[in-house]
N, C-alpha and C positions, 0 to 999 in steps of 0.2 A: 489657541490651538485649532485645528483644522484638521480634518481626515479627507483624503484624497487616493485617487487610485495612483499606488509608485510608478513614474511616467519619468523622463528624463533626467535628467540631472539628481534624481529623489533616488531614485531607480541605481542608478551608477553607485550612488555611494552607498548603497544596501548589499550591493552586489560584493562592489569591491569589499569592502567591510567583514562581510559575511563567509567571504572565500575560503579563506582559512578554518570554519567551521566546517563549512555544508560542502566544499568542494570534491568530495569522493577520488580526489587522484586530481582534477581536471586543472589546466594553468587558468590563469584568470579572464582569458579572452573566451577559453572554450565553456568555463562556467558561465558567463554570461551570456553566449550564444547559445547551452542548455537550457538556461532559465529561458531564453525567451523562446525557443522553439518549440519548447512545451505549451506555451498560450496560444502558437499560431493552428496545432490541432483541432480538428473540427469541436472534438468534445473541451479543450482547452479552453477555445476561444469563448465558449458559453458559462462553463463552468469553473473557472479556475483566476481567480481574479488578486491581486497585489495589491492593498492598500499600507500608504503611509499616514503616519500622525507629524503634520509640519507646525512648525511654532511661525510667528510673526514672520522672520526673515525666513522663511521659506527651509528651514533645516529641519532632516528626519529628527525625529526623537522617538519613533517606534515604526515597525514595520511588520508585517504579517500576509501571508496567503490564506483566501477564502477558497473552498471547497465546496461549491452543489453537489451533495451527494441525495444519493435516494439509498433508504435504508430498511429492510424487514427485520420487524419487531413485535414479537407477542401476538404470531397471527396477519399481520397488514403492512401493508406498505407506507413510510414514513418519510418528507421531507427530512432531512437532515445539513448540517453545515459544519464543514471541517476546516478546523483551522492549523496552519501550521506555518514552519519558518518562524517563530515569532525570535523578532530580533532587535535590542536596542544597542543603537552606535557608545562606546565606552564614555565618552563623554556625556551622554544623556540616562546615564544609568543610576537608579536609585533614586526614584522620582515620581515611579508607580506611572509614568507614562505605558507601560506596558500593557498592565491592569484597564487602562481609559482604553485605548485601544483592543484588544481581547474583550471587556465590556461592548464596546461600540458593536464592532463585527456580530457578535452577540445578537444584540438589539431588531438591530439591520434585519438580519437571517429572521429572526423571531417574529419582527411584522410580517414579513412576505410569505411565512409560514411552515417556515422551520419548527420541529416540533422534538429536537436534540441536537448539542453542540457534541462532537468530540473532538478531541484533541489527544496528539502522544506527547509527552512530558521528558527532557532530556536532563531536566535541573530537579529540584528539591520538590516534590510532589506537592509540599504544603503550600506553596507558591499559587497554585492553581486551584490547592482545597479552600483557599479561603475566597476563592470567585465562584465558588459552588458546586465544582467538580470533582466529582467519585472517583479514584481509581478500580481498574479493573485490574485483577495481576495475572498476568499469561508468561505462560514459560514454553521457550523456545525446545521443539522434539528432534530427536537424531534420530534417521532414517535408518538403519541400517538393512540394505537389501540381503537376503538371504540365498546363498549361491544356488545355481540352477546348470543342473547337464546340457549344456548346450542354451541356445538364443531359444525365447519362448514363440510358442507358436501364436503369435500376432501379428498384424500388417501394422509397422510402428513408421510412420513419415514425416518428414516436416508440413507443417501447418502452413496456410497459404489463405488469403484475405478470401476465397468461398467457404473456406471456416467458420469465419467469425461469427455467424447464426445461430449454427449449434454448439458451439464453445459458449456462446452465452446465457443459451438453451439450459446447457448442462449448468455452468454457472450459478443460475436463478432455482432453477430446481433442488440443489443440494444447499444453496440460503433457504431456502422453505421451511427445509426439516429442521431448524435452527431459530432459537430465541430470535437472536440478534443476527445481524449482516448484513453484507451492503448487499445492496440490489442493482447489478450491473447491466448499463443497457449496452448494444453493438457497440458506440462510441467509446463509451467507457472500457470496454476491454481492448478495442484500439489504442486508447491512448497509454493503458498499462503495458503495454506490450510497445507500443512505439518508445514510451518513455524509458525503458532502458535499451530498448537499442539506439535510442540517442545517444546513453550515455557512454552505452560500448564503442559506438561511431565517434565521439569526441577520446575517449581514452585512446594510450600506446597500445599499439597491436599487440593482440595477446594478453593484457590485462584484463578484460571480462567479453564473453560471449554469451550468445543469449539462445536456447535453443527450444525454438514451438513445435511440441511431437505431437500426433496425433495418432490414434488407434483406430482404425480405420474398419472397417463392416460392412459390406453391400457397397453402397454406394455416398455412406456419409460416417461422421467423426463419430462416434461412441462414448471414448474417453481421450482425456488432452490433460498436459504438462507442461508448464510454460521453467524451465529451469535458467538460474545465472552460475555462470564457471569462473570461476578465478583459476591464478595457480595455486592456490591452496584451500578451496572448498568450492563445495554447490551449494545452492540454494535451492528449492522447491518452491517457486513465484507461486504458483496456482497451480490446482489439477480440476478434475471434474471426472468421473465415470457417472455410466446410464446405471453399470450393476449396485446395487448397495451394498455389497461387499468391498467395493473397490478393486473385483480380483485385475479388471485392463489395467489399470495405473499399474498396478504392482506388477507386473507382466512388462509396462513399457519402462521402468525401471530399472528390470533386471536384464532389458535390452539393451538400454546405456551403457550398461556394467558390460552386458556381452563383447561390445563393440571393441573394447580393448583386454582381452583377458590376461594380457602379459602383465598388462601395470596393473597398482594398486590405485582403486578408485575410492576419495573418501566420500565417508556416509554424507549423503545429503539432509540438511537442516532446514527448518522450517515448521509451519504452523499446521495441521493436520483435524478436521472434524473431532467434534467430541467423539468417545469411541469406536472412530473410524478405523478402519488397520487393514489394508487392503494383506492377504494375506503368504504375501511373498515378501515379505517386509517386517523387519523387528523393531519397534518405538522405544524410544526411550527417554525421559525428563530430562532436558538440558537444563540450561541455569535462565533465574528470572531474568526476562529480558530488560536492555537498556529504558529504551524509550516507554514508558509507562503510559498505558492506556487509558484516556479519563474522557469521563463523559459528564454532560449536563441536562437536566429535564429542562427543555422551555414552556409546557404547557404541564395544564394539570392533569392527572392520573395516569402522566407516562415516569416507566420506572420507578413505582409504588414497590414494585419488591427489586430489589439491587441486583446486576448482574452479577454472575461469576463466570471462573474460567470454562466451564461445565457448558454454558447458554450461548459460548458465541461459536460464529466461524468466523475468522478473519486472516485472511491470509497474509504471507510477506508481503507478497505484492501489491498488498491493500494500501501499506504503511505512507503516510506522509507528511 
């Protein structure tokens, strides 16, 4: 066996294969021209990388996506490696090729100085506990905005690429107050933000919309919202405010809501700071979420005491 980066013909049949799982709506031409338009981003191309486990004749027998990420933890900034997509062709299943590869990736990341794996879990969590990985268990909060007399007084606009400095700004600053989190640089919030308008641009019109709001002050961003629309919910991607109240976000919220007062707008869903609550806004405990949050220490005295839901921030738009 062999590990290799998924490159042509390795590549096609992970894709194809895979469609049916990971494809979000998309037909199989526009899933593969999503998978690949996400590596050709600037932060993409650095950190986002596809390898395969190939046997002798040259056939997948496992497949997975590496993640460079950079992650605040306990105080400091941490290398980290994210893995995900992990996918074995049916015919090569039950073989523990998965395991070899998830180890491999692993390893890799660990020399070059990765100092945490994580991974989201879609299968039997045991599957991953016994390669050394914690779960974390985070439940998904419903948003519910709180009605208001009229549109609130804030300059709420779309978000625009001289953004991207202090949307990161704020970003990095509200990871600080927090155990765990990712540490996002410019690029990296580029590509969360690209990466689902790709996927909006490959789906049918009207299937999902992506909207970058910003709360505007003097002469630069404050507090920012990155939301996804279906026709049957929202999401809350990411927010950020400068206030530690949260009071802008809750304000450019209830300006969404504003924007159509006839209809009924449902509560937007998503992940929210430990008790954060911006306060034009009611939380409430959804149900535990699907994809199971699991982590691995690579070096010694990280993660001596166990995370809980309490220690992270991690947004939807973190997920992958």
């Amino acid at each position: 066996m062999k590990l290799v980066p998924a490159e042509g013909p390795a590549l096609a049949q992970v894709l194809d294969e895979s469609h049916e799982i990971w494809s979000d709506g998309l037909t199989r031409a526009a899933y593969r021209r999503y998978n690949e338009a996400q590596t050709r981003t600037p932060w993409g191309r650095r950190h986002l990388r596809r390898f395969a486990l190939l046997d002798e004749q040259d056939r997948v027998l496992s497949s997975a996506k590496r993640y460079d990420l950079r992650a605040h933890l306990d105080g400091r900034e941490i290398a980290m490696v994210g893995i995900g997509a992990v996918f074995t062709p049916a015919a090569a299943r039950g073989c523990g090729h998965a395991r070899t590869l998830v180890e491999a990736i692993v390893a890799s990341a660990a020399r070059e100085g990765a100092e945490l794996a994580l991974l989201f879990s879609e299968i039997d969590p045991a599957y991953y506990e016994a390669l050394g990985f914690v779960q974390v268990a985070r439940r998904e909060q419903i948003i519910d905005i709180l009605p208001s007399k009229g549109a609130p007084m804030v300059l709420v606009r779309a978000g625009v690429e001289q953004d991207i400095p202090s949307v990161t700004a704020l970003a990095r600053s509200m990871a600080e107050r927090h155990r765990f989190a990712l540490s996002p640089s410019e690029d990296h919030v580029r590509f969360s933000l690209s990466k689902k308008r790709l996927l909006a641009g490959f789906l049918a019109p009207g299937d999902l919309s992506v909207e970058f709001l910003i709360v505007e002050e003097g002469a630069g961003a404050v507090a920012f919202a990155i939301l996804t629309v279906t026709r049957d919910d929202i999401v809350l991607e990411m927010c950020g405010d400068r206030d530690p109240t949260g009071a802008r976000v809750g304000a450019l919220l209830q300006s969404v809501k504003a924007r159509t007062p006839g209809q009924v707008m449902p509560s937007p869903t998503g992940f929210l700071p430990p008790g954060w609550c911006p306060p034009q806004v009611r939380l409430e405990r959804g149900r535990l979420v699907r994809e199971v949050m699991m982590v691995r220490p690579l070096t010694a005295g990280i993660l001596d005491a166990p995370l809980s839901e309490a220690d992270l921030l991690f947004w939807h738009g973190d997920l992958f």
